[in-house]
matplotlib code that plots the C-alpha trace (Angstrom):
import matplotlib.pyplot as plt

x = [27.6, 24.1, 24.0, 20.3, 19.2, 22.2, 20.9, 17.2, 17.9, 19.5, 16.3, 14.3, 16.6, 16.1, 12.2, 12.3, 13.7, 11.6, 8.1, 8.9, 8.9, 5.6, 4.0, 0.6, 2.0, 4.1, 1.6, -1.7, 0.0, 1.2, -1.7, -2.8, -5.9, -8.4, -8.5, -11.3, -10.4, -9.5, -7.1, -4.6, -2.8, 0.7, 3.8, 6.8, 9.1, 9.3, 6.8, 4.8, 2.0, 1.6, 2.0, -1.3, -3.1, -2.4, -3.9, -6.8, -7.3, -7.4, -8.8, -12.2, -12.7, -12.8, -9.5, -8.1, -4.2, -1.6, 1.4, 4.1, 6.0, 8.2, 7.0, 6.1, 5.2, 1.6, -1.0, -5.0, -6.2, -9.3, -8.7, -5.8, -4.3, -1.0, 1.5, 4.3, 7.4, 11.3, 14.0, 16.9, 16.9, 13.8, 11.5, 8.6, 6.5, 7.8, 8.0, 4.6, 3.5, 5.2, 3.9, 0.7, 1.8, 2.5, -0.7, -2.7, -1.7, -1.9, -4.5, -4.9, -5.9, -4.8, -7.6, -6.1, -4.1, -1.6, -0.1, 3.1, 4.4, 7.9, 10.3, 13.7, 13.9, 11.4, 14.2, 14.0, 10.4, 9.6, 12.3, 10.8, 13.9, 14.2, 13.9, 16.4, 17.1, 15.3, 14.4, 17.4, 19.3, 18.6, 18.6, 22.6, 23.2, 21.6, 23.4, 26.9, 26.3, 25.0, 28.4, 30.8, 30.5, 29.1, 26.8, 23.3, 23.7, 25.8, 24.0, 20.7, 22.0, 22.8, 19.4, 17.8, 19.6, 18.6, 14.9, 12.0, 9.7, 12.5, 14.6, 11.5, 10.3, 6.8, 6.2, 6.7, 4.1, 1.6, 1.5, -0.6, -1.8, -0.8, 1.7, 3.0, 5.5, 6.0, 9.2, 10.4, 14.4, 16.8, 19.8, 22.7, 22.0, 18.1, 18.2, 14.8, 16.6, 18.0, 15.7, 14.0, 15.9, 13.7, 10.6, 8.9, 11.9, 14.0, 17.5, 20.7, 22.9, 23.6, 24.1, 28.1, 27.7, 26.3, 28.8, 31.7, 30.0, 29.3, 33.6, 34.4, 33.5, 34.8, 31.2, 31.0, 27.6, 25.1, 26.7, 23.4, 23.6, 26.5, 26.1, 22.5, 25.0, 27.4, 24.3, 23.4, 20.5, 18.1, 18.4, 16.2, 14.1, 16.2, 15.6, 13.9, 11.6, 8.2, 6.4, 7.6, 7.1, 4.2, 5.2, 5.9, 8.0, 7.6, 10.1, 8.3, 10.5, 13.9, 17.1, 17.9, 14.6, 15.0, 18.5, 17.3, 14.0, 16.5, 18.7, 15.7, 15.2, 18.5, 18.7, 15.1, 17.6, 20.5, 22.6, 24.3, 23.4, 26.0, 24.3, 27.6, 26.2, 22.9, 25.0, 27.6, 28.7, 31.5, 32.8, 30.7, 33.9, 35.9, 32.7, 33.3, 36.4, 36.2, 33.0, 35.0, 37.5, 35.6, 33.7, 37.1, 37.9, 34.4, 35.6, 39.3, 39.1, 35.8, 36.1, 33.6, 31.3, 31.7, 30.2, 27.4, 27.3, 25.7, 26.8, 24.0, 24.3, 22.6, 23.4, 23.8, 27.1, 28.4, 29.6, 32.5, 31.4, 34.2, 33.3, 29.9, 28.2, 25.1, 24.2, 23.7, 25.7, 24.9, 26.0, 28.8, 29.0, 28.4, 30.3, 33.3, 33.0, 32.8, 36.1, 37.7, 36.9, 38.3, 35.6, 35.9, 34.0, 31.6, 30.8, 27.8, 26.2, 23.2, 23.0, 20.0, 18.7, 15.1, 12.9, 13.5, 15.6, 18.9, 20.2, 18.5, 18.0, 15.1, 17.1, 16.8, 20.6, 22.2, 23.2, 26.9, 28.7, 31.6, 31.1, 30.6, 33.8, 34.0, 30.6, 31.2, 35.3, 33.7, 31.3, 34.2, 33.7, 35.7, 34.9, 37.7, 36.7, 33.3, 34.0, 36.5, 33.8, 30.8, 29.0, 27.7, 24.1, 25.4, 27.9, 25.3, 22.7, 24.7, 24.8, 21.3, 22.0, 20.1, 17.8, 14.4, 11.4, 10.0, 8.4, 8.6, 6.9, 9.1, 12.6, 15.1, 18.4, 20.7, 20.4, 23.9, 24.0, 26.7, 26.3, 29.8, 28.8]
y = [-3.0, -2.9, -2.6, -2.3, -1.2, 2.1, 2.5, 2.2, 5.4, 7.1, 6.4, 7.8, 10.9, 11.5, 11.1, 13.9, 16.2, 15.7, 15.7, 18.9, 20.5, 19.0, 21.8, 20.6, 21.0, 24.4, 26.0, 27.0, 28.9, 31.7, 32.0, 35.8, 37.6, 37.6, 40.4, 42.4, 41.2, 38.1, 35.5, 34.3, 31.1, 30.9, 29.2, 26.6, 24.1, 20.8, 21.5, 23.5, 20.9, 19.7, 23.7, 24.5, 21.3, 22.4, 26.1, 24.5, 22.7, 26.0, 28.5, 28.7, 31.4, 31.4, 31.0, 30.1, 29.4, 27.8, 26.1, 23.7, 21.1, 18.7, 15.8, 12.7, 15.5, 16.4, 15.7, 15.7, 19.5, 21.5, 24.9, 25.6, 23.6, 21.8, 21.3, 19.0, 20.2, 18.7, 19.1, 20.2, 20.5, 22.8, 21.4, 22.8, 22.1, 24.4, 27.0, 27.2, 27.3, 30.4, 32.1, 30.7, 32.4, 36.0, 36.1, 34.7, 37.7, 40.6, 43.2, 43.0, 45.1, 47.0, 45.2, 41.4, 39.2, 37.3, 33.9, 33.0, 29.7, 28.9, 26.2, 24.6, 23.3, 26.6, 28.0, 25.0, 24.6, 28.4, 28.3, 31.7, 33.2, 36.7, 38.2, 37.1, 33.7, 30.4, 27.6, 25.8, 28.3, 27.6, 24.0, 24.8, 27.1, 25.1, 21.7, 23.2, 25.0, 21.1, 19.8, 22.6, 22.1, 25.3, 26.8, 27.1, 30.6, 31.1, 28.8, 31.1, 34.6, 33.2, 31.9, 35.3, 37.3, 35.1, 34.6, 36.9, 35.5, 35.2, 37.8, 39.8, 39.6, 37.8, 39.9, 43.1, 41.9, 40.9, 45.3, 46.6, 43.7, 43.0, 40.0, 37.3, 35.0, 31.9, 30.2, 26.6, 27.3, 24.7, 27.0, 28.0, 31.1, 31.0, 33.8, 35.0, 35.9, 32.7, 30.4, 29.3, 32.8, 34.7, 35.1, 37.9, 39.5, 42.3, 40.9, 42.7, 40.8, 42.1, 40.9, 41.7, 39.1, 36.3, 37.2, 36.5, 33.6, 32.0, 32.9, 31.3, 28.1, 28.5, 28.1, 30.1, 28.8, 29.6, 32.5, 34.4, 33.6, 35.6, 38.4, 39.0, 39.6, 41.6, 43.9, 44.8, 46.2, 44.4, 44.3, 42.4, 45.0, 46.0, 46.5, 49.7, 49.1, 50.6, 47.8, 45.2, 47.7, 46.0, 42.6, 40.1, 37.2, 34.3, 32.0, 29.2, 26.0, 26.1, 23.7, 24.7, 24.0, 20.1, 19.4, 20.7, 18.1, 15.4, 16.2, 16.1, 12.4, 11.9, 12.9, 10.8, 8.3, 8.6, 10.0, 13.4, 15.4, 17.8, 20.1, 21.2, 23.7, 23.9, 26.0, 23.6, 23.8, 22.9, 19.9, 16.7, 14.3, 17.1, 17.7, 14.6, 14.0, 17.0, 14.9, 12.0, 13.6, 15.1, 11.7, 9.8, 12.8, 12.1, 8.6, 8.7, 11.8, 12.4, 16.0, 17.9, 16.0, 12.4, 9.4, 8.1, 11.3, 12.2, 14.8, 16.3, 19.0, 20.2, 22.8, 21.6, 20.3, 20.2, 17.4, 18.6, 15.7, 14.1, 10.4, 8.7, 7.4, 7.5, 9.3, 12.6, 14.5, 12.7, 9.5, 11.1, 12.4, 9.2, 7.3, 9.7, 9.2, 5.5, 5.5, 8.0, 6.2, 3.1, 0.5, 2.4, 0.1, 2.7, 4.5, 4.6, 7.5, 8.2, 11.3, 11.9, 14.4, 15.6, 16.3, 12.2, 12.4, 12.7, 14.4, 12.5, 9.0, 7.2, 7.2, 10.3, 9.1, 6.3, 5.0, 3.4, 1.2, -0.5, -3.5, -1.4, -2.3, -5.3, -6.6, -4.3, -6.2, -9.5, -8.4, -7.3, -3.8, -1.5, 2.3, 3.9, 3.0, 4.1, 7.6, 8.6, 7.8, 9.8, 6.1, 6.5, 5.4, 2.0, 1.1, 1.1, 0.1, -3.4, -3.2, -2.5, 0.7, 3.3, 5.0, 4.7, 7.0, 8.4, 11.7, 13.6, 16.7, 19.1, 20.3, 21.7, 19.9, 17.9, 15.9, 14.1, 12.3, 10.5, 8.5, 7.4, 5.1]
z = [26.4, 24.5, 21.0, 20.4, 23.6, 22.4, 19.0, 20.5, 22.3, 19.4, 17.8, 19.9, 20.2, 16.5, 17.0, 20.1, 17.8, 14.5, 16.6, 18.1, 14.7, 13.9, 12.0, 13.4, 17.7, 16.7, 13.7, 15.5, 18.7, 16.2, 13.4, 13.6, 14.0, 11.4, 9.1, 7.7, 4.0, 2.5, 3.8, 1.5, 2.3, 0.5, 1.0, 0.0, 1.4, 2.9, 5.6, 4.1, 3.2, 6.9, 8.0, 5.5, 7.0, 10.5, 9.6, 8.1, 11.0, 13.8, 11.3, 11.8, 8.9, 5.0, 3.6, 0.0, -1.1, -2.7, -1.2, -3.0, -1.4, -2.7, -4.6, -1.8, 0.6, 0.2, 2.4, 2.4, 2.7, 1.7, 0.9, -0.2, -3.0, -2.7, -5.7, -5.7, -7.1, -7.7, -4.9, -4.7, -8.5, -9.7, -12.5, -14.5, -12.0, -9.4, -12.1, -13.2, -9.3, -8.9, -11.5, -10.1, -6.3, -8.0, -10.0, -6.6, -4.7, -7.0, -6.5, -2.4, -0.5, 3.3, 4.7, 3.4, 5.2, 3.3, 5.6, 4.3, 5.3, 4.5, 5.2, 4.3, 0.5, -0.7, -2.9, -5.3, -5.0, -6.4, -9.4, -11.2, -13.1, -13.5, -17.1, -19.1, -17.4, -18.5, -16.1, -17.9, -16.6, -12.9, -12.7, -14.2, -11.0, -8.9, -10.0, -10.1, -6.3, -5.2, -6.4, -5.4, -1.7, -1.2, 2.3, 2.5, 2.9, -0.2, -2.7, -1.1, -1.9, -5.8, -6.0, -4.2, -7.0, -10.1, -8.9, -10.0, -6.3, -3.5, -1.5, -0.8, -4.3, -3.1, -0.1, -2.4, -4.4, -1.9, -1.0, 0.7, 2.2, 5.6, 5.4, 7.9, 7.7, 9.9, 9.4, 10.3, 10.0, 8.3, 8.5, 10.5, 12.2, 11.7, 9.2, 8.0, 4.9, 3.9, 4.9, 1.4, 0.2, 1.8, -0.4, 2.0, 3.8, 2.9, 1.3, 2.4, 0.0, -3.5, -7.3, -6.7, -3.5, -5.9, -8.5, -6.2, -4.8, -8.1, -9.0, -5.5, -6.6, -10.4, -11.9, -15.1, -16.8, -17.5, -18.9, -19.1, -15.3, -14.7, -17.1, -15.1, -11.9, -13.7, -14.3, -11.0, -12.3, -10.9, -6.7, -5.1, -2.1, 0.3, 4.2, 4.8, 1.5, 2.1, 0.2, 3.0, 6.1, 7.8, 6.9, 10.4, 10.3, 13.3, 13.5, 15.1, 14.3, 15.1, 15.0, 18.7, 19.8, 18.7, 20.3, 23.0, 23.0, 22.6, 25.2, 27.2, 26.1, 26.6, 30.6, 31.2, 30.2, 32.6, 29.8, 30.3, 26.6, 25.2, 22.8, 20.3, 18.3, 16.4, 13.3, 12.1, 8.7, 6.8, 4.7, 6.3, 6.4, 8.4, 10.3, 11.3, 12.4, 14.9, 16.4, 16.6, 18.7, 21.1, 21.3, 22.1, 24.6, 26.4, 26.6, 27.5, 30.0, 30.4, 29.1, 28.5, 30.3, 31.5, 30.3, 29.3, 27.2, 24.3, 22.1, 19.8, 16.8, 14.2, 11.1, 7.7, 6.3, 2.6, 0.2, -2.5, -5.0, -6.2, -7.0, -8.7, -5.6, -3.5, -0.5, 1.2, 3.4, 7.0, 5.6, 4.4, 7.9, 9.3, 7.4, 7.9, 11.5, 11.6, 9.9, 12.4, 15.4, 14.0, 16.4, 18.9, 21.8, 23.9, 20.5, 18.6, 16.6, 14.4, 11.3, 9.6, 7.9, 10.0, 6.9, 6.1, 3.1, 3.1, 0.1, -3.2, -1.8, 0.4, 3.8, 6.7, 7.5, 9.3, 12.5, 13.1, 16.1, 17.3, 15.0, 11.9, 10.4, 11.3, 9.8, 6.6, 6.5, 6.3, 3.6, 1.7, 1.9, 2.3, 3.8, 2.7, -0.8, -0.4, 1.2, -1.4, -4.0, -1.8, -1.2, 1.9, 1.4, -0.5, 2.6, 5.2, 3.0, 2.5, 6.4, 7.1, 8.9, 7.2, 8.8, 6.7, 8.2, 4.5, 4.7, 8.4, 6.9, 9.0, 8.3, 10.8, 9.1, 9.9, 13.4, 14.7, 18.0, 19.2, 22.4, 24.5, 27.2]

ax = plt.figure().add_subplot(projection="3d")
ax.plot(x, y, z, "-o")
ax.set_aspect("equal")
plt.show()
């Protein structure tokens, strides 16, 4: 066995799959023609900074925009301003930019182009209630759906229908101009819709969807919130909706597409890679566990695939929070996992989160071996202890196992690779 020279390739495995969503590499390939009018530059999300500095940098024609990213996540540009914004909970900031974005792209014309660039961690970073609603209001929802260990999807399809921008909301506004999307995907499925809730694309869900969403997970403030649902009076557009007919989406950055680097990576290596699923969802502890089997059945049987293998997925998993600790949901993953294989000898594994922060704290994840128990045991601590009170970040911060990479300026979720040699 080689500890470091194991944990070196997980490493690099991680770095595979967040350079291949490098907005500057994937950006430039898909820009679109240049139109008679104006070019408008607009967008939101974690990548959404580096995805306007890559346009800048192949668009050889006047341009003018605004984008907002979350706050630690801007970089140098020229023509299009960048505003920094709270994540996951929305603040003033992010408010007053989307009033900003609405105004920006009012009176167009056929002959304008409008370049939407959206990624992973826009819903939080455009915040604009509906009528009725305050800002208050939102950061409530949006609190409550963190802590209820509610999907992507679902905490989206709230936000669509309490939002005066997202579920189509921006794109209907940007009529008649022409009107293209490109996406970088952090969720399950790759829906246009959900990604950043979908500020240009046609919403299929409804106010009676987010009602029972919001009742799902016993949340009953704001209760402004869930009178505005009640309503229904107020659908967001809908497919077929002639004020989004010529708008184009690209999906250009996809989970899928980084597993599938790393297995790459992994095969230059001599390791056989295993891509799982690039959807997972679900509870990150019980996430977990099914990973840790199928890691122990690689090593025991050799089923699926023989060792050295390394198993890779992506998707985003949940946290129901329960105790008062620190950490995001791939140390909660990871930590999880540690626990389940109990030491297990050929084992090691690595969870981060590919945007660079996982959940609220300074760490993309964490990466776990044999030994981990054993060095945390003579510490005194105690993983048990620090699961049931959602303390992932603290345990492998005392072990000097977080993975630390700040910023990456991409997002395509959660990366989880376990090796079995």
């Amino acid at each position: 066995m080689n500890p470091d020279r194991d944990r070196t390739l997980l490493m690099s495995l991680f770095r595979a799959a967040v350079q291949t969503a490098d907005p500057m590499r994937i950006v430039p390939a898909h820009l679109p023609a240049v139109p008679r009018g104006r070019t408008l530059v607009i967008g939101a999300g974690k990548a959404s900074a580096q995805m306007a500095r890559a346009v800048e940098s192949s668009w050889k024609h006047a341009l003018q925009g605004l984008v907002v990213t979350r706050y630690g996540y801007k970089v140098p540009t020229e023509q299009i301003e960048i505003v920094e914004a709270a994540h996951p909970v929305p603040d003033q900031a992010g408010h007053d930019a989307a009033v900003r974005m609405l105004r920006l792209v009012r009176g167009l014309s056929p002959d304008d182009l409008v370049l939407c660039l959206i990624s992973g961690g826009g819903s939080s970073l455009l915040p604009l209630p509906v009528a009725g609603l305050t800002l208050s209001d939102k950061q409530q929802v949006n609190r409550a759906l963190l802590r209820s260990g509610a999907t992507i999807s679902e905490m989206n399809c709230v936000r669509k229908h309490l939002s005066a921008i997202k579920g189509g909301r921006l794109g209907a506004a940007c009529s008649p101009a022409r009107v293209v999307t490109l996406l970088i995907s952090d969720v399950p499925g790759d829906d246009p819709s959900v990604i950043a809730s979908g500020p240009t694309v046609a919403d299929p869900t409804t106010c009676a969807d987010a009602l029972a969403i919001l009742q799902k997970y016993s949340i009953a403030e704001p209760a402004a919130a869930l009178d505005h649902l009640r309503g229904g009076h107020d659908e967001t557009p809908k497919p077929g909706d002639p004020r989004l007919a010529g708008a184009q989406t690209i999906m250009i950055g996809t989970p899928q597409a980084s597993l599938e680097a790393a297995a790459q990576v992994a095969q230059a290596a001599g390791v056989t890679p295993l891509i799982l699923s690039d959807a997972i969802e679900g509870e990150a502890r019980d996430v977990a566990l099914v990973h840790a089997a199928i890691a122990r059945q690689v090593a025991a049987h050799g089923q699926p695939a023989r060792a050295p293998c390394v198993l890779l997925s992506g998707g985003e998993t949940t946290v129901t929070v329960r105790g008062k600790g620190r950490g995001g949901r791939n140390a909660e993953f990871l930590l999880a996992l540690a626990i389940a294989l109990e030491g297990h000898p050929r084992i090691h594994a690595i969870a981060c989160d590919t945007d660079g922060i996982d959940g609220t704290e300074d760490n993309a994840g964490a990466i776990t071996g044999p030994d981990s128990l054993t060095r945390a045991a003579a510490l005194g601590l105690r993983a048990k202890d620090f699961l049931a009170d959602n303390d992932g970040y603290t345990f492998f911060e005392q072990l000097g196992d977080l993975v630390v990479t700040g910023p990456t300026l991409t997002n395509v979720n959660d990366f989880r690779a376990i090796l079995v040699r």
